[in-house]
C-alpha positions in Angstrom: 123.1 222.8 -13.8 123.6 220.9 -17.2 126.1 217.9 -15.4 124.0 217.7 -12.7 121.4 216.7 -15.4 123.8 214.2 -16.9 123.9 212.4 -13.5 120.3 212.1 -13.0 119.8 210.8 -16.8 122.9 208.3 -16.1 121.4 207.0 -12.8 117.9 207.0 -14.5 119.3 204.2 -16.8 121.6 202.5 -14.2 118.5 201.7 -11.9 116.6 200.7 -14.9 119.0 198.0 -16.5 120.5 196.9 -12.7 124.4 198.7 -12.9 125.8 199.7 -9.6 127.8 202.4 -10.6 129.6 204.5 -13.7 133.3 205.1 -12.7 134.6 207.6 -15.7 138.7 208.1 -15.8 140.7 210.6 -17.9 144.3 211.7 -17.9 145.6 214.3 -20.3 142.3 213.9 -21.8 142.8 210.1 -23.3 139.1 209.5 -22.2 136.3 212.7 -24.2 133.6 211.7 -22.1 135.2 212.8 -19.1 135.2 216.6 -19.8 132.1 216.5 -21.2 130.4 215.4 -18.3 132.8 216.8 -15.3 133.3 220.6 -15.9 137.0 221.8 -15.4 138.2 225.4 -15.2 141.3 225.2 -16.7 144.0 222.6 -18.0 143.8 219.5 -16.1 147.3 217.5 -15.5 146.7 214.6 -13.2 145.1 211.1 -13.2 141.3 211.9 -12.4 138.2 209.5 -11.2 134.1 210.2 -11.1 132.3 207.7 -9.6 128.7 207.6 -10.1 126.8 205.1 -8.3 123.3 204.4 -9.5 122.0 206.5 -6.6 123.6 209.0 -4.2 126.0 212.3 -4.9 128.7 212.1 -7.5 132.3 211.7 -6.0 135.0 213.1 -8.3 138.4 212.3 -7.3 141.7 214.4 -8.1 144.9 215.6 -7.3 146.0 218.3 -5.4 147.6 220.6 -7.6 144.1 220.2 -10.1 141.7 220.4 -7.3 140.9 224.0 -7.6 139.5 223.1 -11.2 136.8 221.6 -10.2 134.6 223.9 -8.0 131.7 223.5 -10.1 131.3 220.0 -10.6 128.6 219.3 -8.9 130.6 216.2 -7.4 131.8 215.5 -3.8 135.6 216.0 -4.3 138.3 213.3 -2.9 141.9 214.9 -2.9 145.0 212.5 -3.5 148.5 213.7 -3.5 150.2 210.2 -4.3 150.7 207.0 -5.9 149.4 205.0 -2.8 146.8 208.0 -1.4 145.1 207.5 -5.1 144.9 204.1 -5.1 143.7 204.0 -1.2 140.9 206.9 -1.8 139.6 204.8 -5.0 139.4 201.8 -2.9 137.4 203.8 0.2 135.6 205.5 -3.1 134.5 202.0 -4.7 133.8 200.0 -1.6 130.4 198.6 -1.9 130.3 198.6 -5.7 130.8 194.9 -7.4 130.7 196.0 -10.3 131.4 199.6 -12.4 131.2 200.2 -15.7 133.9 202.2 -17.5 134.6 203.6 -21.1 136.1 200.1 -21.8 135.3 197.6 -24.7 135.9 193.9 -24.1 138.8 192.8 -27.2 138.4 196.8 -28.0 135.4 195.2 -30.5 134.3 198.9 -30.1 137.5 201.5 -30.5 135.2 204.0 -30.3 133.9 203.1 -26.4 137.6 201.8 -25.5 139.1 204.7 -23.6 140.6 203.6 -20.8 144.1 201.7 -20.8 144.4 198.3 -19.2 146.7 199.3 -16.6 143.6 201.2 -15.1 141.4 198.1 -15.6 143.9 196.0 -13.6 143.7 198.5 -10.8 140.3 199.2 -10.7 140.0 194.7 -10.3 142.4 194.6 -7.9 140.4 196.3 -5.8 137.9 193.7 -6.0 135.7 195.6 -8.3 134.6 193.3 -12.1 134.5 196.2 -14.9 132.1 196.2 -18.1 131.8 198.2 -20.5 129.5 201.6 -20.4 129.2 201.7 -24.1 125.0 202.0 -23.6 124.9 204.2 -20.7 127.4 206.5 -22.1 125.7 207.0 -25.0 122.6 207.2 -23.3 123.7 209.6 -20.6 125.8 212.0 -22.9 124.9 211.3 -26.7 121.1 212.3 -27.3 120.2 215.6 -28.9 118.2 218.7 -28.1 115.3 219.8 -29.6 117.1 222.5 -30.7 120.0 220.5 -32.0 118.3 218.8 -34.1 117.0 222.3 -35.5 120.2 222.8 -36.2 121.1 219.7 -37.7 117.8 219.7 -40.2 118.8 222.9 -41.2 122.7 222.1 -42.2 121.4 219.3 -44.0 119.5 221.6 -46.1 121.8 223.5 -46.8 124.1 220.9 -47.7 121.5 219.7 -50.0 121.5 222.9 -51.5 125.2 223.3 -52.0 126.3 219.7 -53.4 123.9 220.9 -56.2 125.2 224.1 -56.7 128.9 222.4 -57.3 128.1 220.2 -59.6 126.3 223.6 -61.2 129.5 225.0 -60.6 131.4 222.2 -62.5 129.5 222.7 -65.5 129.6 226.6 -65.3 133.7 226.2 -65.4 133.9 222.9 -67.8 135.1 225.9 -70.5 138.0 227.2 -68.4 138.8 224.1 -66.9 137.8 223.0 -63.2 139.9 220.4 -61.0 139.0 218.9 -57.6 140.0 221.2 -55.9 138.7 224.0 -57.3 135.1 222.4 -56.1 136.3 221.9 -52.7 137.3 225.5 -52.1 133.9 226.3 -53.8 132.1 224.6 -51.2 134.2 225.7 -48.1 133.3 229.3 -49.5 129.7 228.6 -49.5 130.0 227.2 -46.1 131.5 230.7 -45.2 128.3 231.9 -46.7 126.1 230.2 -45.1 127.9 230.4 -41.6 128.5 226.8 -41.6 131.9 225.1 -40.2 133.5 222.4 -40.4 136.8 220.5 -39.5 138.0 219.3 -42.9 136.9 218.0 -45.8 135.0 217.6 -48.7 135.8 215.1 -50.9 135.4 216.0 -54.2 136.5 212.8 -56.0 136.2 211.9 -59.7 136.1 208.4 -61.5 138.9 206.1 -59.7 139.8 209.1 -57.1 135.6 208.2 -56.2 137.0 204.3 -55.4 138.9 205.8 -52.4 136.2 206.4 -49.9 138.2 209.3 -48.1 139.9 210.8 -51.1 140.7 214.3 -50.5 141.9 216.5 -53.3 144.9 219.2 -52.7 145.9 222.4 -54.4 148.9 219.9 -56.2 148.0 217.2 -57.8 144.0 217.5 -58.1 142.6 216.5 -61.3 141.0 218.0 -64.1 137.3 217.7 -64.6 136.3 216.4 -67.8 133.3 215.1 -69.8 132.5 212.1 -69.4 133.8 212.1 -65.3 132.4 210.2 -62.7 132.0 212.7 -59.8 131.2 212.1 -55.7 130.8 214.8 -53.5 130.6 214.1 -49.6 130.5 217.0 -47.5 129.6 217.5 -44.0 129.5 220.7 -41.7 127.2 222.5 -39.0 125.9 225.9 -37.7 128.7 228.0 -36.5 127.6 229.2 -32.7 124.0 227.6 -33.0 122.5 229.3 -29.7 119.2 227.9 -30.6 120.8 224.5 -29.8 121.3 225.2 -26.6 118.1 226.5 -25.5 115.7 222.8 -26.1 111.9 224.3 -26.4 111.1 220.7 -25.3 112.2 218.1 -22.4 112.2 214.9 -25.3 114.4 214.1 -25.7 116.5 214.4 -22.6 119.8 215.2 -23.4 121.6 217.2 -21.0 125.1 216.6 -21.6 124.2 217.9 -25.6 122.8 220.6 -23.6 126.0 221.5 -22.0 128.5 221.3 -25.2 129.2 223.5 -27.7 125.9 223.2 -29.3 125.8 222.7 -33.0 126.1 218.8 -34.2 126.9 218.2 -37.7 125.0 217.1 -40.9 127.0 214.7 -43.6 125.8 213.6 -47.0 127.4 212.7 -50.0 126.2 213.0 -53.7 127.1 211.5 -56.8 126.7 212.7 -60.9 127.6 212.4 -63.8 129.2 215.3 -66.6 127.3 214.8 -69.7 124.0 213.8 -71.3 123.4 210.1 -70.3 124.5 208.5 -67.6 126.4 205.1 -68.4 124.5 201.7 -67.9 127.2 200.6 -65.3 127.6 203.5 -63.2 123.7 203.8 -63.1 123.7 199.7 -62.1 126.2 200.4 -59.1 124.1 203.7 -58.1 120.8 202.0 -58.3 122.4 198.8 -56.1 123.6 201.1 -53.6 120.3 203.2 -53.2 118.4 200.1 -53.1 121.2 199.0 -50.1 120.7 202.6 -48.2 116.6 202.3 -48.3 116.7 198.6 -47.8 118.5 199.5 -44.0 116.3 202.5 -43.2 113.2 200.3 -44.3 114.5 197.5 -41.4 115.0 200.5 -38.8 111.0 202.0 -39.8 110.0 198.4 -39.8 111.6 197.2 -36.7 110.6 200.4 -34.6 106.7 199.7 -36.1 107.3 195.8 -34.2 108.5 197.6 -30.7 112.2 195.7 -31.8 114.9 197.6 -30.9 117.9 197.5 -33.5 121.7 197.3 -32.5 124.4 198.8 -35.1 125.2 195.9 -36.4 121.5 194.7 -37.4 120.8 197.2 -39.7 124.8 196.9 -41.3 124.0 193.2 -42.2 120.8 194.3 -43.9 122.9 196.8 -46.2 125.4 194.5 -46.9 123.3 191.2 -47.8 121.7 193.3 -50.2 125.0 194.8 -52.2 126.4 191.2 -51.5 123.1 188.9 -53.2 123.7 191.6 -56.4 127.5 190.4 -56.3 129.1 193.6 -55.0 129.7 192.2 -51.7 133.4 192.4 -51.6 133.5 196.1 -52.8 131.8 197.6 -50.5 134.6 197.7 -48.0 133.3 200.1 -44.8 130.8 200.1 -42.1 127.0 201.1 -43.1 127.1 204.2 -40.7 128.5 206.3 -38.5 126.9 208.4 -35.1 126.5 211.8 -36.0 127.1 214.3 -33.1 129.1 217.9 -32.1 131.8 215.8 -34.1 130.8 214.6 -37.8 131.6 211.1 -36.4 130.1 211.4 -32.9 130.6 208.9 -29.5 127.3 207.3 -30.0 126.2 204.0 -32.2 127.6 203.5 -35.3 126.1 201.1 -38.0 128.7 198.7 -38.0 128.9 194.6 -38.0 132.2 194.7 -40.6 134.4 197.2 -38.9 133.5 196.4 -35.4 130.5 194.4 -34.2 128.5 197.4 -32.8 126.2 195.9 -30.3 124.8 199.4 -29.5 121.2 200.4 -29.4 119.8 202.9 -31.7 117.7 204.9 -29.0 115.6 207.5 -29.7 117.2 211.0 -30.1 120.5 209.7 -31.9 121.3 210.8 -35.7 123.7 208.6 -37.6 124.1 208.4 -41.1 123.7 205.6 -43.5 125.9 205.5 -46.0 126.5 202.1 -48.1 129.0 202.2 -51.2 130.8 200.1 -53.9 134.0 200.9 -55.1 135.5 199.5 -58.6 138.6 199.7 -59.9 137.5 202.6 -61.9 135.0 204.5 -60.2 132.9 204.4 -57.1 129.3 205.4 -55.7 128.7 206.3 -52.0 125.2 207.2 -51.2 125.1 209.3 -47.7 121.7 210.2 -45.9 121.8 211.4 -42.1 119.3 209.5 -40.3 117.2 210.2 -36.8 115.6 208.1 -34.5 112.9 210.4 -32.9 110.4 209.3 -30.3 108.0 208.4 -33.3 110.7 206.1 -35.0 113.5 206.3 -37.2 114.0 208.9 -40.4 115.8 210.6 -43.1 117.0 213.9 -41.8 118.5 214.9 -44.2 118.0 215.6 -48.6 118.0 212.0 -50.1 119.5 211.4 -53.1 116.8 209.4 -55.7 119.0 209.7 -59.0 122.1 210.5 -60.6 
């Protein structure tokens, strides 16, 4: 079964870099890993525990009244029906380990990783127990995609490709009638319809200073008029509605159970920029060349650094992007993180390209997609280039339709 797989893979890369054990809590599910990896039949009300050490059965403890949800979890159950039998039958479950880690960030330098409240750190110390964090063998265990996924992904990406350039088509085709923000966004969510594609929320369609607000989203009141002369930046994101072929991987690499065992699909995310007219003006083609030059600058450091056998943390290839927008004098405008992990969610659990935001000491392993995004954002306009990257067994690439030229 697909969580006995996650097991395996997480003890795999717990005897390989020395941890004693995974320890994975949830209640009223504050922590996502947890039901991704533990399958539960049902809604789940009570304070729950996996332990995973790096060899032997999982133990999954839980109380009474929830028990019955887990008879397929693959995991030795423990039964607790108060305060002091919990904390008793996670001592008796933890004795042995030194050390466990847990979906916990030191400071909370990654928000992202830091699931579990410090009241359940204390306890887990008290019983004589040091906790770090499992930011690496989470994503390791839980984050890598299928073969198929990545299908999946490749193709949403082309489609996406495909449909920025239709809207700005689309903007041109209604410039007569009049067109607003809006009115693009509900053209894209249409063709997403279309094309079975789903997603969440979003686009952004955002012209001249609406394009400065890097998650601008326009509303039926209120959205502007498109005009000539407009600045206009389109980031849109979605994936395949019910992908099946996601979930059957034609290959073991990479191994990726747990993305196995979701709900299939992950999500593509790019974002486009033009112009409405004839020439584009020298400084909105200045800040669009900086910015591409800032995007292939970090996917040049990933290609290059795979190349040298160095692995890359997020942060790494963030400070690459940056120092290039900052030595062209842009540095204080661009004002986000270079990237974000890319998963079932369009901002998944895995790396993201960030030493700004966060200091994401992460490694980017093979079979993770991110995206790599840089931007600057003026007063009166701003440029966002968005690729989708992957880092395959061969080394890092663009996954998805790059962007050369306004």
């Amino acid at each position: 079964m697909a969580h006995n797989a996650v097991y395996q893979s997480a003890q795999d890369y717990m005897c390989q870099h020395g941890l004693p054990g995974w320890l994975i809590y949830d209640y009223r599910h504050s922590n996502p890993i947890f039901p991704q990896v533990v399958p539960a039949s049902g809604h789940v009300t009570r304070p729950c525990f996996l332990y995973l050490a790096a060899t032997g059965p999982a133990r999954l403890l839980v109380h009474h009244v929830d028990a019955g949800k887990f008879a397929d979890s693959g995991a030795q159950l423990l039964v607790y029906r108060d305060r002091n039998g919990m904390i008793n039958s996670l001592g008796r479950m933890l004795s042995g380990a030194s050390q466990v880690a847990m979906e916990y960030s030191p400071q909370n330098a990654l928000p992202r990783v830091s699931r579990v409240d410090g009241g359940t750190i204390e306890l887990v110390r008290s019983l004589g127990v040091e906790v770090v964090s499992s930011a690496d063998l989470m994503q390791y265990a839980t984050q890598r995609w299928t073969p198929g996924q990545l299908e999946g992904h490749r193709r949403s990406a082309d489609l996406l490709g495909k449909i920025v350039n239709q809207a700005f088509q689309y903007i041109g085709e209604q410039m007569a009638s009049g067109v607003t923000e809006y009115d693009v966004a509900e053209f894209i969510r249409r063709r997403f319809a279309e094309e079975n594609l789903e997603a969440a929320d979003g686009p952004i369609v955002a012209i001249n200073a609406h394009s400065s607000d890097p998650h601008y989203e326009p509303s039926a009141q209120g959205s502007s008029l498109v005009r000539p002369g407009d600045w206009v930046l389109i980031d849109l994101w979605a994936k395949e509605i019910d992908n099946p072929d996601s979930l059957l991987p034609d290959s073991p690499l990479p191994d990726s159970p747990l993305m196995e065992a979701s709900a299939g699909s992950v999500y593509a995310d790019i974002t486009w920029v033009a112009y409405v007219g004839d020439s584009v003006p020298a400084r909105h083609q200045e800040i669009f060349d900086i910015v591409i030059g800032s995007r292939d600058a970090a996917l040049a450091y990933l290609q290059e650094s795979y190349r040298q056998g160095v692995t890359v943390q997020g942060w790494q290839a963030d400070e690459v992007a940056r120092e290039h927008i900052s030595q062209k004098g842009y540095g204080e405008y661009f004002t986000h993180r270079l990237g974000h992990s890319i998963s079932y969610e369009v901002h998944g659990e895995a790396v993201n390209l960030d030493g700004f935001e966060t200091h994401d000491t992460r490694e980017i392993i093979p079979g993770i997609g991110f995206s790599i995004e840089p931007g600057i954002y003026l007063p009166e306009f701003g440029v966002r280039s968005e690729i989708d990257a992957y880092m395959s067994d061969e080394g890092p690439y663009a996954s998805s339709p790059v962007q050369r030229e306004v």
